[in-house]
N, C-alpha and C positions, 0 to 999 in steps of 0.2 A: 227730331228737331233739326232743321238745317243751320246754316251758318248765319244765313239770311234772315232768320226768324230770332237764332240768339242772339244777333244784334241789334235788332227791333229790339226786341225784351230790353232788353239792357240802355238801349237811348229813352226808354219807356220812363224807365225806374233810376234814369242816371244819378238822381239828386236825393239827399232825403226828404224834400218837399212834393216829388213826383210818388214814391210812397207811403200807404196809408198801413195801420192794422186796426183789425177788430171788422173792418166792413170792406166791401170789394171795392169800394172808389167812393173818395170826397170830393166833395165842392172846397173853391177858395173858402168857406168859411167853418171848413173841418166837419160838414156835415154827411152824414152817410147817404150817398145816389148811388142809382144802378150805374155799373159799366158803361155801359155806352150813354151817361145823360150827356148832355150838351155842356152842361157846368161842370163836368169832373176833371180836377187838378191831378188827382191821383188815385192810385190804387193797389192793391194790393196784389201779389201773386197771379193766384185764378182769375180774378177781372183786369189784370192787366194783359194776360194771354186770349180773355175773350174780347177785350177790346180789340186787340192790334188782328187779331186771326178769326174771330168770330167763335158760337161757342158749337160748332161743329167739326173745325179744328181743333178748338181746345180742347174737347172731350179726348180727343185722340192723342195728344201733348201731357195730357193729366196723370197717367198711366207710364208713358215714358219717361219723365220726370221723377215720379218720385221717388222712384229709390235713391236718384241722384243728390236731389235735394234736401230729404229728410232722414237717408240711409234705412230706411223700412224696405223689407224685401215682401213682395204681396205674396200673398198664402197661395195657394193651388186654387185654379179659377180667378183668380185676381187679377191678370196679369192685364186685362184688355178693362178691366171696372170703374168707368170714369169717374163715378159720383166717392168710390170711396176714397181714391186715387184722387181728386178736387178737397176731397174733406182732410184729408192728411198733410195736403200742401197747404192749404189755408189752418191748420193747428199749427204746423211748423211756421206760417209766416206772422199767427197771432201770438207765440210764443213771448210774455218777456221779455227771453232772453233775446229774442232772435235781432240782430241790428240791421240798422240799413247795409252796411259795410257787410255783414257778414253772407248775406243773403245774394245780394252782387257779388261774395266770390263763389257760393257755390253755383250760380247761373255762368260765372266764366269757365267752371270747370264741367260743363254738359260736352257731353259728347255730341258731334253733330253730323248728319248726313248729307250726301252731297244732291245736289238738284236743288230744284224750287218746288215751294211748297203748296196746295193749293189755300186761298185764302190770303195772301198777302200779294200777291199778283197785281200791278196797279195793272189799265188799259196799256199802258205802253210795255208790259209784259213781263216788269220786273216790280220787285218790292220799296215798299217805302227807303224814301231819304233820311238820314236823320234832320235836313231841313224841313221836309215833310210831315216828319212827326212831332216837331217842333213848335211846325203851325198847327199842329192838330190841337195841340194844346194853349194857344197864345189864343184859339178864334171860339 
């Protein structure tokens, strides 16, 4: 993850009304939509990383994450396995326990790499604003 991408994330899920759990993204009226519908207020973990980056970034982000996020260390062979690496982050994000608060601080505490990323690249050759993402959500 670049530095660029965890603060996407993070402007994504700033609020606890920008996250959801139990489903990858609600509508204003708390109902569960896919990722990318046109109505989604918010979302959860994995559909907030396939929103902002697509989910052929996130497949690749799923994997790097999760030891961070959930402390599970993946088994031999694991290490590149997107769907089980998506499925443990979305356990950890359905959790109970797991809070808004709490989950925004293990995303401040990812480690990030340097450069840009592909998929968040606007035309003008850099990544979203947080004014950007903003309207993403207000239109």
């Amino acid at each position: 993850m670049t530095q660029q991408e965890k603060e996407a994330l993070l402007s994504l899920l700033c609020t606890p009304a920008r996250w959801c759990q139990g489903m990858e993204a609600s509508d204003a009226a708390g109902e569960s939509v896919p990722y990318d519908d046109a109505g989604a207020v918010a979302w959860d973990l994995t559909g907030g990383l396939c929103f902002l980056f697509g989910w052929e970034r996130a497949t690749e982000l799923f994997p790097e994450l999760e030891p961070h996020i959930t402390g599970r260390t993946p088994g031999p062979g694991d290490e590149k396995a997107a769907i089980p690496s998506m499925t443990a982050l979305q356990d950890f994000n359905d959790r109970p326990g797991t809070t808004h608060d709490a989950l925004l601080a293990r995303i401040q505490t990812l480690p990030v790499l340097g450069g840009l990323a592909p998929g968040i690249a606007s035309p003008a050759g850099r990544g979203p604003t947080v004014k950007e993402l903003n309207n993403v959500q207000s239109n």
